[in-house]
C-alpha positions in Angstrom: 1.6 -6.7 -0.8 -2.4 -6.8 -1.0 -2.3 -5.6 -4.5 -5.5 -7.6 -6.9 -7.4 -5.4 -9.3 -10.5 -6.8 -8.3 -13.7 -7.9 -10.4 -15.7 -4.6 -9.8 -12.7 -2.7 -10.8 -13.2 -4.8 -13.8 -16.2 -4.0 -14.3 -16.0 -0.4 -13.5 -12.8 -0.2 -16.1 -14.7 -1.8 -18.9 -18.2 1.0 -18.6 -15.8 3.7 -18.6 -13.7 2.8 -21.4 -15.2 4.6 -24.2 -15.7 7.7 -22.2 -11.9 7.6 -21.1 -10.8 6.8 -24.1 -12.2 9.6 -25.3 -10.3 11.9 -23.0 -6.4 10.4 -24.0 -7.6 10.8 -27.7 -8.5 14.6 -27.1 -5.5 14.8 -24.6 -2.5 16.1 -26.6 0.5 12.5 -26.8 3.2 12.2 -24.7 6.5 11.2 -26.1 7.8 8.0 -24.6 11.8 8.4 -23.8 13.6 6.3 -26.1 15.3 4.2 -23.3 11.9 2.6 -23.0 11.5 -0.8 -24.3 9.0 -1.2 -26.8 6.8 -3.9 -25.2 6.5 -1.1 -22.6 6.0 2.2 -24.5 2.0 1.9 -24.8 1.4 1.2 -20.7 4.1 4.3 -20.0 2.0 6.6 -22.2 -1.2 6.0 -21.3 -0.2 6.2 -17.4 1.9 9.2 -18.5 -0.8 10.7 -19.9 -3.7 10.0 -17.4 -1.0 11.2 -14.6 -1.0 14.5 -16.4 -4.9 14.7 -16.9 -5.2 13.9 -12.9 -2.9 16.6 -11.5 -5.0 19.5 -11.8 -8.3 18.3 -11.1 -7.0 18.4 -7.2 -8.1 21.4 -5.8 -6.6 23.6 -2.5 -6.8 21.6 0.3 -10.2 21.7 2.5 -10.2 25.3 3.9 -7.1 26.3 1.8 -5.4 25.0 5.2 -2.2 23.3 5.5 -2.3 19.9 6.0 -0.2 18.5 8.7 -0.1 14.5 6.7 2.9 12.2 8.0 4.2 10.9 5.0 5.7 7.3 5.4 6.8 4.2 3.9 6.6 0.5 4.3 9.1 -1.0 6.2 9.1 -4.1 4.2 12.2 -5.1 6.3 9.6 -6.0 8.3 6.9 -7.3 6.1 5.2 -10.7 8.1 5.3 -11.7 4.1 9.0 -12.6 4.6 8.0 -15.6 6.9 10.6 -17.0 9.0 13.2 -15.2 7.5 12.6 -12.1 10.3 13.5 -14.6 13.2 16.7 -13.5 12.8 19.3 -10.3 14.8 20.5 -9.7 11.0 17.1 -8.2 10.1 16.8 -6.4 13.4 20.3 -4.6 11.9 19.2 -3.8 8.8 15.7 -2.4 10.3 17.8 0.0 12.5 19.8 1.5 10.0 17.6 1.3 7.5 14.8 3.5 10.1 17.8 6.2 10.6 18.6 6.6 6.5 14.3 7.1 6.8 14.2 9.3 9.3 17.1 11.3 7.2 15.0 11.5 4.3 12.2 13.3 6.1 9.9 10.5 6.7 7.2 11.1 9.8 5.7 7.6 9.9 6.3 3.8 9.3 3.9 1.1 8.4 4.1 -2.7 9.5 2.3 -5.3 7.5 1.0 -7.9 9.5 -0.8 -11.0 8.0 -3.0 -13.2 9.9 -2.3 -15.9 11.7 1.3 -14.7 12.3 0.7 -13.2 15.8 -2.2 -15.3 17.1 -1.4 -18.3 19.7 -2.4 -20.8 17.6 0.8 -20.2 14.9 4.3 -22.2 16.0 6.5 -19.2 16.0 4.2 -16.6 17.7 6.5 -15.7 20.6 9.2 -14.9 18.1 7.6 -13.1 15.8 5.7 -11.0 19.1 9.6 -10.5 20.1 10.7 -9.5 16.7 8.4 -6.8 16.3 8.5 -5.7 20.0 12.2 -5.2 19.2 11.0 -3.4 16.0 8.4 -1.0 17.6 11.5 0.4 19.9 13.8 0.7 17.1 11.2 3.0 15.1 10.5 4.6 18.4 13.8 5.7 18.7 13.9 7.9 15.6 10.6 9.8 16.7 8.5 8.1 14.1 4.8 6.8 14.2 3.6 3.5 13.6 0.9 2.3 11.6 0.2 -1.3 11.7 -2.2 -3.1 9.0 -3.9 -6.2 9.2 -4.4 -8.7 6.5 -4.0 -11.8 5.5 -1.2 -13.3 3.1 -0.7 -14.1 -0.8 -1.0 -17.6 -1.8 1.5 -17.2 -4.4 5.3 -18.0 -2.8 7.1 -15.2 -4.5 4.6 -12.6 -3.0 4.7 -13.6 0.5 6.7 -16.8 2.6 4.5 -17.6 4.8 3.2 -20.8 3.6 -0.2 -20.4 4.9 -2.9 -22.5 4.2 -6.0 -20.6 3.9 -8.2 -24.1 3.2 -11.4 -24.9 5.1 -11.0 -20.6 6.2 -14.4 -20.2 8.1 -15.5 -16.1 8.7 -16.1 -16.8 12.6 -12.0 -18.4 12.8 -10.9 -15.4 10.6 -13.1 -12.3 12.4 -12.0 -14.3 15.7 -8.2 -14.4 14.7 -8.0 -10.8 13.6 -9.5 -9.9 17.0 -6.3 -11.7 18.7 -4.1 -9.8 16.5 -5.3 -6.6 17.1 -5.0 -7.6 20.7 -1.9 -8.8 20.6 -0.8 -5.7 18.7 -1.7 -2.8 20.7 -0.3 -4.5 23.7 3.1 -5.4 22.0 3.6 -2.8 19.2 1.7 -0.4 20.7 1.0 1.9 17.0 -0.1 5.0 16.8 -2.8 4.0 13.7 -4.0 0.1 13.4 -5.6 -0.6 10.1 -7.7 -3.6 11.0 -8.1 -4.3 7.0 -8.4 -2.9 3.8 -8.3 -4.3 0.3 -11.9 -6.5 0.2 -10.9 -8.2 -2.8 -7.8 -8.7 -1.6 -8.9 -10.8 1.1 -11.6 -12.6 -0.9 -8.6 -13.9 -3.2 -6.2 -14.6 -0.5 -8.8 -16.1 1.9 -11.6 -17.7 -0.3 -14.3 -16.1 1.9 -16.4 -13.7 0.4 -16.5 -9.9 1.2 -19.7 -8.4 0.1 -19.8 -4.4 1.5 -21.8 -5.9 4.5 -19.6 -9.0 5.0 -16.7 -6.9 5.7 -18.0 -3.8 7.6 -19.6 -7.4 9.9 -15.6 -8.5 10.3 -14.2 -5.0 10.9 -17.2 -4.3 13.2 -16.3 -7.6 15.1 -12.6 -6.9 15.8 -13.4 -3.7 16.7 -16.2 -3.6 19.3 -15.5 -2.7 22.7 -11.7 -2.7 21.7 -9.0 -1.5 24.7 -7.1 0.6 22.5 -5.7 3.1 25.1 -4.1 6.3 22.4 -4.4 4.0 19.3 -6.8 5.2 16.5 -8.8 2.4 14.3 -9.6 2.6 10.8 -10.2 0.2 7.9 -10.8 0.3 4.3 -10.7 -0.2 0.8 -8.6 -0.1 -2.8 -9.6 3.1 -4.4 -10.7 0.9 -7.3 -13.5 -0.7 -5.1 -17.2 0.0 -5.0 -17.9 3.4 -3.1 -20.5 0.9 -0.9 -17.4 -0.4 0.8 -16.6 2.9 2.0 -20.4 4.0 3.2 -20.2 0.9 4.9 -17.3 1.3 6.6 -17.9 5.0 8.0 -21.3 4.1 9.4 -19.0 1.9 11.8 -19.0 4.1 15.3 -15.5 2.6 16.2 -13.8 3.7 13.3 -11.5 6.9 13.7 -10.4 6.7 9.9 -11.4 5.3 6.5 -8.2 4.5 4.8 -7.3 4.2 1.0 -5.3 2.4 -1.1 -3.9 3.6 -4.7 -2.3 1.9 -7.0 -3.7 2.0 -10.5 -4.2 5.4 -12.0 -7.0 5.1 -15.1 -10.2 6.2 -14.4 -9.8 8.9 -11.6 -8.7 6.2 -9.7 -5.9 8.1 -8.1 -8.1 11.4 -7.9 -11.3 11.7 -7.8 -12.8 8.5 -6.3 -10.6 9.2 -3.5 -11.8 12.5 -3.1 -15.5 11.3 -3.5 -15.3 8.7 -0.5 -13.4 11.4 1.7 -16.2 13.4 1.7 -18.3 9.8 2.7 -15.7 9.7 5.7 -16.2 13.3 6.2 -20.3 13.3 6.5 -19.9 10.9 9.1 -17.2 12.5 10.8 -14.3 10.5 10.2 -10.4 11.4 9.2 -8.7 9.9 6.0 -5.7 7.8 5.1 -3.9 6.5 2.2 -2.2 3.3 3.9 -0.5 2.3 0.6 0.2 3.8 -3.0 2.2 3.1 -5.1 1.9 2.9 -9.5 0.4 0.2 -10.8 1.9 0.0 -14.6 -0.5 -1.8 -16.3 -3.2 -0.9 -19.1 -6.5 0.0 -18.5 -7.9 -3.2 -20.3 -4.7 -5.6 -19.4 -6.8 -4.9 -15.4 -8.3 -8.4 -16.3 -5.5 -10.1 -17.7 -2.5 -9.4 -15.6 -1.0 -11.3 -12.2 0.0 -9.1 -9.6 3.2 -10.7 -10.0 3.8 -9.6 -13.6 3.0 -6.3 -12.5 5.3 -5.7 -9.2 7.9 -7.1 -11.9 8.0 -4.2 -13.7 8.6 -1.5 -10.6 11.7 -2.7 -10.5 13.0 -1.4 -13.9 14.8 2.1 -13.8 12.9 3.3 -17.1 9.8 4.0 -15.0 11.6 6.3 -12.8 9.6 9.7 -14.3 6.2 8.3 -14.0 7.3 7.0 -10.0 8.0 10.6 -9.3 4.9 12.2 -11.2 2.6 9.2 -9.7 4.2 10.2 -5.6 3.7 14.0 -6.4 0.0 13.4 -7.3 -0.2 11.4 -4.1 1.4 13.9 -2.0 -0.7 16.6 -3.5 -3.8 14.3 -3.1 -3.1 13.5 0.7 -3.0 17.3 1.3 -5.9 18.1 -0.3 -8.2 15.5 1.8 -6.1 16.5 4.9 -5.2 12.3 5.1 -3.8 11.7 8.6 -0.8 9.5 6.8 0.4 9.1 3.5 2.3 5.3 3.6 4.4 4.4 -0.2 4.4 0.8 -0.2 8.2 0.0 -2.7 10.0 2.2 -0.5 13.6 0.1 -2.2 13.0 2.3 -5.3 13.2 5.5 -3.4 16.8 3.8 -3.5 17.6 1.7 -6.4 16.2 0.3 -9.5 17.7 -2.0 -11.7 18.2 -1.6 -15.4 16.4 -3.3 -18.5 18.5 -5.4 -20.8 17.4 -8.4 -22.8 18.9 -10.2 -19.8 16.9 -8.6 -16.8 13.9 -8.7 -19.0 14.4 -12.7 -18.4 14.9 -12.9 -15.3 11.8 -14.1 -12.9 10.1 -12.1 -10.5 11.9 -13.8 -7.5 15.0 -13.4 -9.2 14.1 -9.9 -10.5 13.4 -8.7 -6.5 16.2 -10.4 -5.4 18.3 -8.1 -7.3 16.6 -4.9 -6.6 16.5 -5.6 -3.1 20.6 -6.2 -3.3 20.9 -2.9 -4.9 18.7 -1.4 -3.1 20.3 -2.1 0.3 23.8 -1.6 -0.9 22.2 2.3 -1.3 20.2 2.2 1.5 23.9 1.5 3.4 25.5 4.5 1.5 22.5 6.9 2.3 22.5 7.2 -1.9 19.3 8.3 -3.5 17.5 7.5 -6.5 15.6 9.9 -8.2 12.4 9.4 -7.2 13.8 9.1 -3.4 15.4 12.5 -4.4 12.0 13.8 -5.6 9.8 12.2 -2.5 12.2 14.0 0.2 11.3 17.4 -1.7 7.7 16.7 -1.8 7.0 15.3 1.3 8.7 17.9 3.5 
């Protein structure tokens, strides 16, 4: 998952502090449920509470119109992230029925992560991986869904992606050039209905060791996407709604582009509210549509931004105790996606729309690989029985 909290969200966090801070102290206190463990009580009030702050400062959509969004997940079944371990008919089964038990739960639309070099000739396994997600593409075809494929490259750390790719000695050319294959590669094989050619500038920076300066990576998106045979498909690219709003002025001056796509994740700030709605309207003045490509709560503190792995955090989604703040964080999505009229809505832990797992001193020990492993076992054993979780209960209701 391209999930870093990047330095000018650092920055950004630490110029607004007093000001916010003076909001949750005028903001009347939430009380924490007493199943929460107490290391985690001060992160799930101060999300609870800027959750509740956010809500109603989204107005009617544009026009007071319906919006007609496709709400979707990931299909992290599918994930390039799990390496190798897609090569297989096993995963091909377990996509299928995990697709139908979607499709049941009212979702419109799918998303496909794919990290570079994974489908480019120069990778070993290319013409499996090309064959796995051709196989994939008809599966989700099937159940009358659309596809959005996103571009990106993968985490260094092994318990966020398997891989193994060695970014070293990374040049921009090899890297705008190798996207460019993708894409290629990807319209012709998979054949989406949206291709993300990236998002996440920090992201990339971290994962790739080149740097991504606005104009840097409006250059790369502008390079995979010139004179582009995309027969039907629709291009976009974009950035975490914690990055500079220059990212996004760069990106909608690109002619090619059909969207500018977000990605949400933490929630202090108006970062899951108004600095959306703010670069909308960028994408708007230049005539562009919206997307939120991935979203999904970030549960840390605002001042923990600097101090926290991605790791630590996606270890706590898994824990059931979060469940409320899951369902309050997806409403103000869905209520968010409307009001900009976005052209998709994707949730990126889709497993917890199934399952979580419980805290005891023992799970609390238990490392992130381990931690997943777990979720993802109990996630698919409900994903089998078609049994909701809450939140899953409370995203069919919303997104229908």
């Amino acid at each position: 998952m391209q999930k870093t909290v990047c330095a000018v969200l650092i920055s950004m966090c630490f110029l607004a502090a007093a000001c916010v801070q003076r909001v949750l102290e005028s903001a009347p206190a939430h009380s924490v449920p007493s199943e929460v463990p107490e290391a985690y009580r001060a992160i799930y009030r101060e999300i609870d509470t800027e959750i509740d702050r956010q809500l109603p400062l989204i107005p009617l959509p544009w026009g007071q119109k319906k919006s007609d969004t496709a709400f979707g997940v990931e299909l992290l079944t599918a994930s390039s992230n799990r390496g190798e371990a897609l090569l297989n008919d096993r995963v091909l089964q377990e996509t299928a029925l995990t697709l139908d038990r979607l499709k049941s739960l009212g979702v419109r639309c799918v998303s496909l992560s794919l990290q570079y070099p994974v489908l480019t000739r120069n990778h070993p396994r290319t013409a499996e991986y090309r064959e796995f997600y051709r196989r994939v593409a008809g599966e989700i075809r099937k159940q009358g869904l659309l596809i959005v494929a996103e571009m990106g490259s993968a985490f260094r750390e092994p318990e966020l992606s398997q891989l193994g790719v060695d970014y070293r000695g990374l040049k921009r050319q090899g890297f705008n050039a190798g996207l460019r294959e993708m894409a290629e590669v990807i319209i012709a094989d998979i054949r989406p209905d949206f291709l993300t050619i990236l998002s996440e500038p920090d992201t990339q920076a971290r994962n790739t060791g080149l740097p991504f300066s606005p104009s840097d990576f409006a250059a790369t998106v502008k390079q995979v996407a010139k004179d582009l045979d995309r027969p039907g498909v629709k291009l976009g690219a974009g950035a975490g709604a914690w990055a500079s709003a220059d990212y996004f002025k760069a990106l909608a001056a690109i002619p090619e582009l059909d969207y500018i796509d977000f990605h949400i994740y933490p929630v202090p700030y108006g970062l899951a509210s108004d600095r959306v709605m703010k670069a909308a309207e960028t994408a708007r003045a230049k005539g562009k549509r919206v997307s939120i490509g991935e979203a999904w709560l970030y549960k840390v503190l605002g001042r923990e931004f600097d101090r926290t792995s991605p790791a630590e955090a996606f270890r706590r989604d898994a824990f059931s105790f979060w469940q409320p703040l899951d369902a309050n964080f997806i409403q103000l999505v869905v209520n968010l996606a409307r009001t900009i009229d976005a052209q998709f809505c994707s949730f990126f832990w889709m497993q917890h729309l199934y399952s979580y797992v419980d805290y005891t001193p023992e799970t609390d020990h238990l490392t992130y690989e381990q931690l997943k492993k777990l979720s993802n076992s109990k996630a698919w054993e409900n994903i089998q029985k078609g049994t909701l979780s809450p939140t899953g209960e409370r995203f069919s209701q919303l997104i229908r």
